[in-house]
N, C-alpha and C positions, 0 to 999 in steps of 0.2 A: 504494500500500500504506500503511495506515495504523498505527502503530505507539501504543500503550498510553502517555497520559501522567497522568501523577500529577496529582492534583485540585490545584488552587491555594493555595501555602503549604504544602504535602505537604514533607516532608526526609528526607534518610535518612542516616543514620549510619551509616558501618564502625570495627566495632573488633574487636580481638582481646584473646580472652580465654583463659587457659591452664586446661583442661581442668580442675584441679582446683577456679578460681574455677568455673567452671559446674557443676561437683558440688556443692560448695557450696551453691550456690542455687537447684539439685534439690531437695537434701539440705531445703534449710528451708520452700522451696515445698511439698513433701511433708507434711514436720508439723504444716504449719496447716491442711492439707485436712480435710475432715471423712473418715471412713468410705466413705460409699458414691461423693467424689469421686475418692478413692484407690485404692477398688477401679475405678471408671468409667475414670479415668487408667492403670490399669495392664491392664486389658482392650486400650484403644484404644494403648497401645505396644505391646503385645503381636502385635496385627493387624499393625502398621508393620513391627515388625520379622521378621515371617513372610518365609522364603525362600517365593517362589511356585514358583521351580522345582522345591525341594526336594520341596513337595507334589505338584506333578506325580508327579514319580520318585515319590515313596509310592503313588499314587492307580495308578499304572503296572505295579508288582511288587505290588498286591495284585489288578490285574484278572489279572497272569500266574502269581499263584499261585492265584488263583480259577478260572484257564482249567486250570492241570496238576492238581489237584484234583478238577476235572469231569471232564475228557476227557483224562488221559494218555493212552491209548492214539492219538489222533488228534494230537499232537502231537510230534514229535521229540525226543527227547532229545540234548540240546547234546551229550554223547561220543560218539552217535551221528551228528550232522552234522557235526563238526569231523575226522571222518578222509573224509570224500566230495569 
């Protein structure tokens, strides 16, 4: 098995930084950006931070309000099955 090695003279650095410093320099990286990298930059967080299950569940309760919508009658009403 062969495992990924960093190209030669490659280093890496750990550090820690308290939440505020990294806003900070959000904060300044942001208002040098022009316009439309600000808006590009804030689309592509916006993807990142998407729940993908959450839209499931959305994508989910709108096929089953689109099914009782069509066809209530061929569907069950949950007070209806919850005493069977």
């Amino acid at each position: 098995m062969q495992f990924p090695v960093a190209p030669p003279g490659a280093t890496m650095a750990i550090s820690f930084r308290s939440d505020e410093e990294v806003l900070w320099k959000l904060r300044d990286k942001l208002r040098r950006m022009a316009d439309e990298e600000l808006i590009k930059f804030g689309k592509d967080v916006r993807r990142l931070a998407e729940n993908p299950f959450q839209r499931q569940l959305e994508e989910a309760r709108k096929e089953w309000k689109r099914r009782r919508k069509h066809s209530c009658s061929t569907i069950p009403d949950w007070e209806e099955t919850k005493n069977e």
